[in-house]
C-alpha positions as CSV (number, residue, x, y, z in Angstrom):
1,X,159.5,153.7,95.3
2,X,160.2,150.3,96.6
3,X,157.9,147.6,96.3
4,X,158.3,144.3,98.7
5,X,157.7,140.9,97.0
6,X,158.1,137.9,98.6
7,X,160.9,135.3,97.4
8,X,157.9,132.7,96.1
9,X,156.2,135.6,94.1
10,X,159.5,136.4,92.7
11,X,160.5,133.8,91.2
12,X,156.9,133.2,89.9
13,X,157.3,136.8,87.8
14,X,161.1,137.7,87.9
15,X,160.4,138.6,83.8
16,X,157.9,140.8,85.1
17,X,160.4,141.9,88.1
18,X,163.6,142.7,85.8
19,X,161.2,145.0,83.0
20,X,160.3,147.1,85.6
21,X,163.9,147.2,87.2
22,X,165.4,148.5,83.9
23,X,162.2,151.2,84.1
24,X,164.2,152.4,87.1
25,X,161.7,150.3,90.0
26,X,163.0,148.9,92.9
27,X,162.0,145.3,94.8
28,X,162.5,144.0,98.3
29,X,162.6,140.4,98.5
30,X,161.6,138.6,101.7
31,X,161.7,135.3,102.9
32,X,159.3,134.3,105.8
33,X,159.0,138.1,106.1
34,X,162.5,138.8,106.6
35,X,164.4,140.6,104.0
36,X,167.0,138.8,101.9
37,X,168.2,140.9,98.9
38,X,167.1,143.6,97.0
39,X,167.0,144.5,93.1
40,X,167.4,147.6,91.9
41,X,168.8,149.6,88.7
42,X,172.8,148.6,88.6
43,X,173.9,151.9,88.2
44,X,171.7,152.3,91.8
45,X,173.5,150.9,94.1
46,X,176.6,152.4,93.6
47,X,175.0,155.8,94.6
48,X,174.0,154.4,97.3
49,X,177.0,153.2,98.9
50,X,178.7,156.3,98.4
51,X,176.5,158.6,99.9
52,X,176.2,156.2,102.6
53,X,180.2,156.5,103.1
54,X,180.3,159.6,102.6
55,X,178.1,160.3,105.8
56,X,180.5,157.7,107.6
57,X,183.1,159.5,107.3
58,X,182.0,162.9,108.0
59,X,180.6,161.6,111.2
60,X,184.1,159.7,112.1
61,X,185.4,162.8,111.1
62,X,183.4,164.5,113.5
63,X,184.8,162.4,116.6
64,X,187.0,163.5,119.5
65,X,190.2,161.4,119.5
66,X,190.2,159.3,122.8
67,X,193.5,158.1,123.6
68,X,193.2,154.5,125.4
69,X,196.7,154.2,125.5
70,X,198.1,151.1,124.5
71,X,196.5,147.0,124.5
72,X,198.7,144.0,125.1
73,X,198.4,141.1,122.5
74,X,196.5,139.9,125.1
75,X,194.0,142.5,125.2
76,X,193.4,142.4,122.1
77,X,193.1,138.7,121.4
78,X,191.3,137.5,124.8
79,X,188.2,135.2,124.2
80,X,185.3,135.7,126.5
């Protein structure tokens, strides 16, 4: 389960924080209510990722192929 800590709280007990990381917790750390990073187990976050790529992929995968023919250099560089 994730627990969200602000970053003032934190910093205040990021001893406390990183013991109960290693015992597999994870922490959301806001800043004015807004979240800015996250701390979690290091070997986490790579699980993470690749399930979240893996479902990328399958639903690219899962696309029709539109052919748009093809864009100018100017098409593809024009500044609005």
């Amino acid at each position: 389960m994730q627990k969200i800590v602000s970053s003032a709280d934190a910093n205040r007990k990021f001893s406390e924080i990183l013991r109960r990381v290693r015992q597999g917790h994870t922490y959301l750390i806001t800043s004015h209510g807004r979240p800015v990073a996250r701390i979690m187990p290091a070997g986490e976050n790579g699980k993470a990722e690749d399930t979240a790529r893996k479902a990328l992929l399958k639903h690219l995968r899962a696309q029709q192929v539109v052919d748009v023919g093809r864009w100018t250099r100017e098409e593809l560089y024009e500044r609005r």
